[in-house]
C-alpha positions as CSV (number, residue, x, y, z in Angstrom):
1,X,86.3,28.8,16.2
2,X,84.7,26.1,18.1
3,X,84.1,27.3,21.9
4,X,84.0,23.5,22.8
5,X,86.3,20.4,22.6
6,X,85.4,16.5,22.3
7,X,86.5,14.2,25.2
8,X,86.0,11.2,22.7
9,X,84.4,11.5,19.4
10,X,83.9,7.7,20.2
11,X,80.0,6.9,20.8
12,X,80.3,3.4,21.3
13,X,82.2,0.9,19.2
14,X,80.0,1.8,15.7
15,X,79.6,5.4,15.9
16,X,81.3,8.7,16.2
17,X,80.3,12.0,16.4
18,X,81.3,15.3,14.6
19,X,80.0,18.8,14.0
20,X,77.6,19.0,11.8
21,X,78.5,20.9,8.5
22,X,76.7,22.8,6.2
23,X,76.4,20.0,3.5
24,X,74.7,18.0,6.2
25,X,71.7,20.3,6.8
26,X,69.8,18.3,4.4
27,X,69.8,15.2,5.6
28,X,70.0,16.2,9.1
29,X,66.5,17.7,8.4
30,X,65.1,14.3,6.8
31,X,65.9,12.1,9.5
32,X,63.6,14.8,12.1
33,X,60.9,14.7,9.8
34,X,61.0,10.9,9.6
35,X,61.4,10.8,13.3
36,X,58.2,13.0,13.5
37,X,56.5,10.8,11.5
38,X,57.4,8.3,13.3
39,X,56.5,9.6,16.3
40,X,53.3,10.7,14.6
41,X,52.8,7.2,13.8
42,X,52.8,6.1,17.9
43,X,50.4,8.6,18.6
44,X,52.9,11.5,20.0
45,X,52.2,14.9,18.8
46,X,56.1,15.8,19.6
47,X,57.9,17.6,16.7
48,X,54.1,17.6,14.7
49,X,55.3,21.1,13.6
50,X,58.7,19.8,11.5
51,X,55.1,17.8,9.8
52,X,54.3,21.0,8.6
53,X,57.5,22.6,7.7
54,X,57.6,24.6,10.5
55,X,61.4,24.3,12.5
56,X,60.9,26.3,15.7
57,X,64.4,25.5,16.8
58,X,66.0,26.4,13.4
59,X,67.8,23.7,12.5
60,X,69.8,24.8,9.2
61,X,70.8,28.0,11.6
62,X,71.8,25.7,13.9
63,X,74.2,23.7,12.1
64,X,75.7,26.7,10.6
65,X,76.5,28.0,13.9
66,X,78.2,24.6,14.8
67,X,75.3,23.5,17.5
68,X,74.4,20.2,15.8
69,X,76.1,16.9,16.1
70,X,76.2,13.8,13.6
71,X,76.4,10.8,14.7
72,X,77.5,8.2,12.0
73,X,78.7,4.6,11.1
74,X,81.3,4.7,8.3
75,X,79.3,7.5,6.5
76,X,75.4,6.4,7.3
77,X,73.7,9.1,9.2
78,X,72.6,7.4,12.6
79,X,71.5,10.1,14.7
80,X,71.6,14.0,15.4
81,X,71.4,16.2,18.4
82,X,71.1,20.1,18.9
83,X,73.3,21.1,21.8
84,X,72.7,25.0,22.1
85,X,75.0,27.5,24.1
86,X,72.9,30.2,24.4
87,X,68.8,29.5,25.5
88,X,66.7,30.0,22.6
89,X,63.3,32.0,22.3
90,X,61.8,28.2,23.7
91,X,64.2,27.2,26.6
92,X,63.7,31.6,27.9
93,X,59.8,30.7,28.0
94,X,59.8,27.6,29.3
95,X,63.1,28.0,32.0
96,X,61.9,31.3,33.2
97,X,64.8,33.5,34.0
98,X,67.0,31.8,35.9
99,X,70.5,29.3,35.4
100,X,71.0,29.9,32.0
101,X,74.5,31.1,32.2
102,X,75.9,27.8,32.5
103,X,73.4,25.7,30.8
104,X,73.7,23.8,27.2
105,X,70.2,22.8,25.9
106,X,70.1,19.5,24.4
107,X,67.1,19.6,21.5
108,X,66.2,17.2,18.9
109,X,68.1,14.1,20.0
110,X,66.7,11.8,17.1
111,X,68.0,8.3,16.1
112,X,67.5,6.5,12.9
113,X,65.6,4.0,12.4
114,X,67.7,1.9,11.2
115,X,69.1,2.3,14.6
116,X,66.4,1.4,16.5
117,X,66.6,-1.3,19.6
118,X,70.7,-0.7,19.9
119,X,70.5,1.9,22.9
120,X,71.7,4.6,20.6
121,X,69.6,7.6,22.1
122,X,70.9,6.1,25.5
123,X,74.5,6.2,24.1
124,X,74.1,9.7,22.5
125,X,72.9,11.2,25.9
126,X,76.3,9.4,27.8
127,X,78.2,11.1,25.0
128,X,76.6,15.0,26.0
129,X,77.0,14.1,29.7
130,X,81.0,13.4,29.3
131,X,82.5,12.7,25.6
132,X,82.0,17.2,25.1
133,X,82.9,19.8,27.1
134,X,82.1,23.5,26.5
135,X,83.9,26.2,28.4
136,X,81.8,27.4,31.9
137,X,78.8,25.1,31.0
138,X,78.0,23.4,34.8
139,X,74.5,21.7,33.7
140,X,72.3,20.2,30.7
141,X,68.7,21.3,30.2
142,X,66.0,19.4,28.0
143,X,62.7,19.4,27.9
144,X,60.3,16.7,26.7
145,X,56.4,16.8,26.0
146,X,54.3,15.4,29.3
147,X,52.2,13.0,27.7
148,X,55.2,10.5,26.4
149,X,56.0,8.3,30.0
150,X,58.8,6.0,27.8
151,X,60.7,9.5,27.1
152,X,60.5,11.2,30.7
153,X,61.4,7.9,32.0
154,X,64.6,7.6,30.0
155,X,65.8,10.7,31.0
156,X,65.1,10.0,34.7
157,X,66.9,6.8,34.1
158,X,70.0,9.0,32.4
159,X,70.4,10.8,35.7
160,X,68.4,13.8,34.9
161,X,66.5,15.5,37.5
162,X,63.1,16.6,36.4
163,X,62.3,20.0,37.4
164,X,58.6,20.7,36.9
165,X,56.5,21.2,33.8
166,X,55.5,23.8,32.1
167,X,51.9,25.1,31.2
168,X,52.4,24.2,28.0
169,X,52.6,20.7,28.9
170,X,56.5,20.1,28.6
171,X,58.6,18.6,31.1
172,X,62.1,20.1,32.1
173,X,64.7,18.2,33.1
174,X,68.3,18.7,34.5
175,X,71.6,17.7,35.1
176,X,74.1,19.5,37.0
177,X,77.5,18.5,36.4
178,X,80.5,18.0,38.5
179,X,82.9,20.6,38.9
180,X,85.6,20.3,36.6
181,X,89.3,21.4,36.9
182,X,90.1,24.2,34.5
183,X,92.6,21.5,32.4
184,X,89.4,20.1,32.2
185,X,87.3,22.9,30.3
């Protein structure tokens, strides 16, 4: 059973969003690798490793545990997110210790292509702020690598506070959320 529930599944007036299911752990994986490439392509070393074959945030787990999101037109894949509940082997090292109690981790938020120039990725972060809500979660962590200014300026821009980097070269960022009513959770 789902330990979340959707305040809209409406994105914007093209796309929803749903769970990702099993069946979709294929194509979910193609549209990283192309984004990899594609970031490859810009000169970004971000996500090099899915390049390689090498998932570090598990993916195909991931969707079987219900943490990734589609995001479609009709049927077209247009873009994916990771949300996580619990910090992963990554977000332990690079967080430290502290706040993870309440935290969801956002992780490979890609958009298609096809997509592109339609302020998808803007529309997709709007959705994790307010169209879900898991039960106690009072913030949203991601991380982004240092050297990409377009990227850590978006998330500024999205109302995420950045909180340092890490010396690994990543930087984190936050949001804390409103306090909810529990009708709300």
């Amino acid at each position: 059973m789902a330990n979340y529930r959707y305040v809209t599944q409406k994105v914007n007036e093209e796309i929803r969003v749903r769970e990702a299911r099993p069946e979709d752990a294929a194509r979910v994986m193609e549209l990283l690798v192309q984004t990899a490439a594609w970031l490859r392509s810009m000169g970004s070393s971000q996500w090099g490793a899915l390049l390689e074959g090498n998932d570090y945030h598990h993916t195909e787990d991931a969707v079987r545990r219900g943490d990734v999101f589609v995001f479609e037109r009709e049927e077209e894949l247009a873009g994916v997110v990771m949300l996580l509940r619990q910090p992963s082997a990554w977000d332990l090292d690079l967080w430290g210790g502290e706040g993870h109690e309440g935290a969801v981790y956002v992780h490979r938020l890609a958009v298609s292509r096809l997509y592109r120039g339609r302020q998808l990725g803007r529309d997709m972060l709007a959705w994790v702020r307010s169209g879900i809500r898991f039960g106690g979660q009072d913030r949203i962590r991601l991380d982004c690598i240092a050297d990409n200014p377009v990227l850590n300026d978006f998330y500024t821009r999205m109302g995420f506070a950045h909180r340092g980097v890490s010396e690994g070269g990543f930087c984190k960022y936050e949001l804390l959320l409103p306090e909810r009513t529990p009708d709300l959770l």
